[in-house]
N, C-alpha and C positions, 0 to 999 in steps of 0.2 A: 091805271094803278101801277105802281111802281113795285120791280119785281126782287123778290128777296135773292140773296148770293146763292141758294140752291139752286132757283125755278131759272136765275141766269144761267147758269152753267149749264143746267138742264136744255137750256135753250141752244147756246152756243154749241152741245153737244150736236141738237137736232140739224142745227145748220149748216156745221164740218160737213157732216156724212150724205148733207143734199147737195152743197155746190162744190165747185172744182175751185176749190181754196186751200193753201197749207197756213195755219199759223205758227208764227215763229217769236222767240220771245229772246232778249238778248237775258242773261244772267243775273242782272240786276232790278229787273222787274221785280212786282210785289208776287209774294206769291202766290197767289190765287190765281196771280196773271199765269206767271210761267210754270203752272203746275196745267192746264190747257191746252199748253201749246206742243205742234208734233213735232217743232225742229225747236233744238236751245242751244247757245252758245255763246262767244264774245261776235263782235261786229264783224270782222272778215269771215270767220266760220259761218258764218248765218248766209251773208252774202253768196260763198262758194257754195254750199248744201243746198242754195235753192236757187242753183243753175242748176243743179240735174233735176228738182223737182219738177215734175208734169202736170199741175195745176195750172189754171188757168190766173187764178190769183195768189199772190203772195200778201197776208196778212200781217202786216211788221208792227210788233210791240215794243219799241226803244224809241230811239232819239231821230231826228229829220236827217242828217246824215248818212247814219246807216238805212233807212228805206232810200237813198239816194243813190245811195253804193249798190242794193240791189238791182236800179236800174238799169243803173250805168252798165256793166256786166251783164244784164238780161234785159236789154231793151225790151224786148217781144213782151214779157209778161208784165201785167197790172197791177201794180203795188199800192196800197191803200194801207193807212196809218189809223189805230182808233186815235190817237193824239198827235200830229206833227209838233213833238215837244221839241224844242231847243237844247243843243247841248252847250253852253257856257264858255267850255273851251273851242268849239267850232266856231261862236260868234266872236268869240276876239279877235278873229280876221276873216278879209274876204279878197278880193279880187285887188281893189283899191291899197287895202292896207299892204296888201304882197307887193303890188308893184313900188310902195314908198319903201322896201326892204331891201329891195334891189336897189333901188336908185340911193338908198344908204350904202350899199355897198361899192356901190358903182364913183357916187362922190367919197370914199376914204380908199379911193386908186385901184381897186379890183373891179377888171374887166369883165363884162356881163357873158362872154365866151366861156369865163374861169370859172362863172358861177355852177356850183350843181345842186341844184335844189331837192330836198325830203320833203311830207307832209307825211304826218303824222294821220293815220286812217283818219282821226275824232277831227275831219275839218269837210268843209261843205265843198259841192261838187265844182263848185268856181275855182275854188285856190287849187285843187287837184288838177283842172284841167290848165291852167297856168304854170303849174309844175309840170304839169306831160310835154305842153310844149316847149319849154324852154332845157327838155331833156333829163329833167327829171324824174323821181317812182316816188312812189307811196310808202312806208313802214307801217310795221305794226310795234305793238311792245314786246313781243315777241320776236320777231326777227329784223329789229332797229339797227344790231350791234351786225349781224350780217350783210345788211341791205348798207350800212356807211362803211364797210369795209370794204365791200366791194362798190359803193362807188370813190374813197379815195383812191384806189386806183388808177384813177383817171386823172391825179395830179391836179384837181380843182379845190377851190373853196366850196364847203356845203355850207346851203342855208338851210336851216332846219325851223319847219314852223310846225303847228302854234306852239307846241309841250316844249318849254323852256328844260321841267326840269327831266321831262326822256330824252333830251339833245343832251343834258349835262352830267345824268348818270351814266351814258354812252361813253360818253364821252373820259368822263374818270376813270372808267373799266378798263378802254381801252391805253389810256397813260397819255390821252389828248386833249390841246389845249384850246378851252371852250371861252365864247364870250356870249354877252345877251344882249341885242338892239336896244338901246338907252341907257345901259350900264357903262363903267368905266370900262376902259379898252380898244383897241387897233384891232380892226379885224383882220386888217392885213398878218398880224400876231397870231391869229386861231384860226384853229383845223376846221372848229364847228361855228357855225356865228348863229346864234338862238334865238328865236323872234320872243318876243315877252310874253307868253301865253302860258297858260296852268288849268288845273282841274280844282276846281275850289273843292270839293270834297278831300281831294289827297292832300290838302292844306293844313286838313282838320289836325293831323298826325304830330306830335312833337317831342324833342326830345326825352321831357318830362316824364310824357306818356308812358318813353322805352324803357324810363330810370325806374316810374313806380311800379312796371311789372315783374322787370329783373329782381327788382328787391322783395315786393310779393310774393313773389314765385321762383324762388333761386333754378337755375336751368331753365326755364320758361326760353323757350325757342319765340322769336322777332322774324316774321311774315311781309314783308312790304309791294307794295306795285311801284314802278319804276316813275309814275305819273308824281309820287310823296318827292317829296323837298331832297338833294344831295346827301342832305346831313343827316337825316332822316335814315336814307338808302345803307349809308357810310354804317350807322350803326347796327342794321338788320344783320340776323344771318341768313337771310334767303330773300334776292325781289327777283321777283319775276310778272309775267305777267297774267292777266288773268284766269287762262288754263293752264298756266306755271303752276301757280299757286295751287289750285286746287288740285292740281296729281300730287305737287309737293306736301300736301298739308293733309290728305286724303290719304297715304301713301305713311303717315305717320305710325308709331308705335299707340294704341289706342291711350295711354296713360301718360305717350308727352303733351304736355302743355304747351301752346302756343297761343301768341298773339297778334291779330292780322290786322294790318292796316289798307283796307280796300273797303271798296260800299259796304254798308250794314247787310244788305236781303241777300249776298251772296255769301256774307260768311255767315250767317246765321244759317246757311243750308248745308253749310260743309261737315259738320262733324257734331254728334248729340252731345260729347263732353269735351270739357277741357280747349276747347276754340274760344274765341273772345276777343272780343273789339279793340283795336288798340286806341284808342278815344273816351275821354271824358264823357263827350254828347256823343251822341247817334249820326254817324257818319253817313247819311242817306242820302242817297241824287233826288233833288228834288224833281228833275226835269223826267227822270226813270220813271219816277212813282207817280206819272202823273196820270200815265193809261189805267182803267179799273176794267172790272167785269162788264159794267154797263156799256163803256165805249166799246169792247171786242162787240158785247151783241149789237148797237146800234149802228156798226160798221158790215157788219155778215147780215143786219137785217135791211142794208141798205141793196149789198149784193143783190140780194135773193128780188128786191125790190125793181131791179134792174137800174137804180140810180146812186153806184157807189160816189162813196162821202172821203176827202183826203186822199186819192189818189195823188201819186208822187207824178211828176216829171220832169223831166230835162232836156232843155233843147239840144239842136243836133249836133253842134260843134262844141258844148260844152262836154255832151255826151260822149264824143270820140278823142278830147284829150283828154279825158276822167279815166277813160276807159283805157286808153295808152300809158298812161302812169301806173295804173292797177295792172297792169295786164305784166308791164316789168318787171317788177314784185314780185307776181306770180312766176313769172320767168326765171326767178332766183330762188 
């Protein structure tokens, strides 16, 4: 018999409090999911938070990536997924597509020594570990603009994968000059060389969008994530990233009005008035919203079973340049 959203909750309550498991929910879950879980956050915070946790299992409600990154960083502990959903921009590259980036770069006369490779956390554990060894680190959307300052320093071309448009808001911030693999340009010309990759949700966003709520709503404060389009960014007056946003937005005067363009299930938790989509449709991660109540319990009811379902891994050398690229990041 199939169990109603109480008797689940009720359930998954029973079974936190019997095995050595923490659930963790990234921000854009639904919420029934992430109102369950003991840890929330964006993908690196989740990751970090449950190195010091003392469970034996880590429960991950997001995307295959980030249970990946938990690995990677805490080999020892068990990671299981009630859905190894896909994150869209993680799959627009992999191991294969990286090395054809390089060797782009390498045939338009920049030597593979000069390269200094980013990834962008939203990318799978292969292209990470390909960037650790060829001396690169990891960013987040949060610490992008620090993580490429301090690696041109070192007098190289960066390649920056997959998030075309967090390489190119970086990039404008900083007064540097961006290009993107298949587009017009010499990379030998750009600071940042952009592999083609995007987040189809921060696509959703346009300019339209920003013109009919400035006029709707005269003063109406524009919220963006840096993942939204250049032009997009260009016209906000606040991107940041995803715990940006929310101290920024959270931290507001209760009767300013703003409008945010990031998932639907996180800004709809942010603020009871006056917050508001900056989207015609419903900007939702499809791939977020794909975990429910039923998978958290048939994942804990696996545990308890002694034959967990979706457990993550990673083999050992992918492990230790995943882990070497993250670990630089964290360095900075």
């Amino acid at each position: 018999m199939k169990l109603t959203n109480e008797e689940l909750k009720n359930e998954i309550q029973r079974l936190k409090e019997k095995l050595s498991v923490t659930v963790v929910a990234h921000f854009y879950q639904r919420d029934e999911v992430f109102e369950l879980a003991d840890i929330t956050g964006d993908s690196l915070e989740l990751a970090m938070r449950t190195m010091a946790d003392d469970s034996e299992y880590v429960l991950f409600c997001g995307v295959g990536f980030m249970g990946q990154s938990v690995k990677v960083l805490s080999p020892n502990k068990r990671v299981v997924m009630p859905k190894i959903a896909c994150c869209a921009m993680a799959r627009m590259i992999d191991s294969l597509y990286y090395d054809d980036s390089v060797k782009f770069l390498e045939d338009n006369g920049i030597k593979k020594e000069n390269i200094l490779p980013i990834t962008y956390i939203n990318s799978n554990a292969d292209v990470k570990a390909k960037v650790g060894e060829m001396g690169g680190m990891v960013c987040t959307s949060a610490n992008a603009k620090k993580i490429i300052t301090t690696a041109l320093s070192e007098g190289k071309k960066i390649l920056f994968v997959p998030d075309r448009c967090l390489g190119q808001n970086i990039a404008n911030q900083m007064g540097l000059k961006s290009m993107v693999i298949g587009q017009e340009g010499d990379p030998k010309d750009a600071d940042i060389i952009c592999y083609d990759g995007f987040c189809s949700v921060h696509q959703l966003f346009t300019l339209d969008d920003i013109a009919f709520y400035r006029k709707k709503f005269p003063g109406i404060l524009i919220a963006t994530h840096p993942e939204c389009d250049p032009a997009i960014c260009d016209a906000s007056d606040f991107v940041g990233s995803t715990s940006q946003l929310i101290k920024y937005i959270t931290e507001l005067a209760p009767e300013q009005k703003v409008a945010v363009g990031t998932e639907f299930n996180m800004v709809n938790r942010l603020r009871a008035k006056n917050t508001y989509v900056l989207s015609s449709t419903k900007p939702e991660c499809p791939t977020m919203n794909e975990t429910t109540l039923e998978d958290v319990y048939l994942t804990l009811k696996a545990i308890e079973e002694g034959a967990p379902i979706n457990e993550i891994e990673v083999d050992p050398k992918t492990q230790k340049w995943a882990k070497i690229a993250l670990e630089r990041m964290l360095a900075l």
